[in-house]
GUZA-9892 format. One line per field, with one value per residue: residue in one letter; x, y, z of N, C-alpha, C in turn. Coordinates in steps of 0.02 Angstrom, whole numbers. Layout:
rest: A_...
n.px: X_...
n.py: Y_...
n.pz: Z_...
ca.px: X_...
ca.py: Y_...
ca.pz: Z_...
c.px: X_...
c.py: Y_...
c.pz: Z_...
END
This chain:
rest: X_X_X_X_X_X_X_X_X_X_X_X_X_X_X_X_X_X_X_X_X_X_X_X_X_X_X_X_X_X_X_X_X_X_X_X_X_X_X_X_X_X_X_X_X_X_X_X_X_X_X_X_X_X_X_X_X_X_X_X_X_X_X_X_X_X_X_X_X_X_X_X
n.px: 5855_5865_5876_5780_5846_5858_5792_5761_5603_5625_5759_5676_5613_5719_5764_5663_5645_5711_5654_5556_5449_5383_5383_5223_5157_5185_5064_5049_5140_5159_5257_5175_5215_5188_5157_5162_5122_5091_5000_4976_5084_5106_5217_5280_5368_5455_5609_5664_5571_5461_5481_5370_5291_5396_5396_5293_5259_5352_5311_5199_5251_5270_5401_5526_5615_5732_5746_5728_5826_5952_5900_5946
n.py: 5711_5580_5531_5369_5224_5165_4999_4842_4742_4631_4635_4701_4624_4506_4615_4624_4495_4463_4541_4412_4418_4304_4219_4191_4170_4187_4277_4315_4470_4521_4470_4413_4406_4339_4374_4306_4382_4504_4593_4540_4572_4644_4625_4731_4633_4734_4784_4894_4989_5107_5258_5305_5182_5124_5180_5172_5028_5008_5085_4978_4877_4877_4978_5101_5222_5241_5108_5004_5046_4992_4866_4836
n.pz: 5665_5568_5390_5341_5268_5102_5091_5048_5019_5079_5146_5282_5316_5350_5473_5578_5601_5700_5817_5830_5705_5606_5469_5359_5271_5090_4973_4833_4764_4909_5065_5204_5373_5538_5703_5868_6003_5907_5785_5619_5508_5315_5195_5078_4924_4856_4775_4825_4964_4990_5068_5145_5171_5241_5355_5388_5419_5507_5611_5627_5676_5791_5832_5861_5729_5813_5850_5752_5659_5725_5722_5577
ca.px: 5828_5920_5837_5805_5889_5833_5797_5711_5549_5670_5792_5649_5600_5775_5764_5602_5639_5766_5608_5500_5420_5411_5368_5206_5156_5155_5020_5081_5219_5176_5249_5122_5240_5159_5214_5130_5074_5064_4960_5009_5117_5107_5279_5266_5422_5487_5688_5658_5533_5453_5490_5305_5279_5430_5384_5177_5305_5402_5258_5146_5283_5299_5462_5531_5671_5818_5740_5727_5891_5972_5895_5969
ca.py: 5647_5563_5495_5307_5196_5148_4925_4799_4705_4566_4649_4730_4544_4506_4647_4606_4426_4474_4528_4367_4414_4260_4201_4170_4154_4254_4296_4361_4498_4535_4438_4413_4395_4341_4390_4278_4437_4556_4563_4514_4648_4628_4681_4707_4604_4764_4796_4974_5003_5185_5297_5318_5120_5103_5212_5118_4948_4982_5105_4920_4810_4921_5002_5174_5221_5213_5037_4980_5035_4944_4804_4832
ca.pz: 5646_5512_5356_5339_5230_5068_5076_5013_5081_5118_5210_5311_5366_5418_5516_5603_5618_5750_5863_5853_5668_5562_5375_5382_5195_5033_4927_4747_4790_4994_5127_5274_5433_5592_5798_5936_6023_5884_5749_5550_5454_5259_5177_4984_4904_4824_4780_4864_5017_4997_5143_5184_5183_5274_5432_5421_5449_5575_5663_5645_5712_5877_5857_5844_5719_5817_5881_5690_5627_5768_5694_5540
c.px: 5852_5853_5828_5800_5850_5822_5748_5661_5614_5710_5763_5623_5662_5775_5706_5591_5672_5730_5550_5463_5438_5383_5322_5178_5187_5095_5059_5120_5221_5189_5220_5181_5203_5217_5165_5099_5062_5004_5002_5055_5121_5158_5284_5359_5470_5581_5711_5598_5529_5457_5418_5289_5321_5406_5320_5214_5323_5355_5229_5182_5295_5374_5446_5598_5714_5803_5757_5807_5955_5980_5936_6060
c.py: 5630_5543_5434_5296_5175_5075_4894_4755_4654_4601_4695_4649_4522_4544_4644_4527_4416_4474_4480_4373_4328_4237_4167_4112_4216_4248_4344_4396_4523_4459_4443_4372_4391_4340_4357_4343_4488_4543_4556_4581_4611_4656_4677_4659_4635_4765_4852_5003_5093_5215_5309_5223_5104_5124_5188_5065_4962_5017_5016_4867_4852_4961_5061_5160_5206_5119_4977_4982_4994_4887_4781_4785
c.pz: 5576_5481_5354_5282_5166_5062_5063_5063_5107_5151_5288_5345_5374_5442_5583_5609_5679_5822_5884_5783_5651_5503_5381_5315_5154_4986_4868_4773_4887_5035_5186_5349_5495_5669_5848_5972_5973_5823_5668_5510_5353_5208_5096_4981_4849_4812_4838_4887_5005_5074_5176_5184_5245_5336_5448_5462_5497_5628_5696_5675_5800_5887_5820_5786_5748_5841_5814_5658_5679_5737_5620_5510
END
């Protein structure tokens, strides 16, 4: 199992815009993305996504790693 990548909230919502996320607001530095069937994900608007944030995100959007870096 490889490591994942080091990126930024924003390139974690283009990646998740790909499956139906979309911009829903922001509040001060998180973007709140909403999915017609899922429920809201809140992505801070960091430069560099911590590896334990990163794997909550993509757990709460429904995908697995290799489904996510795909997206990438």
């Amino acid at each position: 199992m490889s490591r994942l990548p080091m990126i930024s909230g924003d390139d974690f919502v283009r990646a998740v815009r790909k499956i139906g996320y979309e911009l829903d607001h922001t509040t001060g530095s998180h973007m709140i993305l909403r999915h017609p069937s899922r429920k809201r994900l809140s992505v801070p608007r960091h430069r560099e996504l911590g590896r334990g944030i990163l794997r909550r995100l993509i757990d709460q959007a429904g995908l697995n790693r290799e489904e996510f870096l795909g997206l990438l």
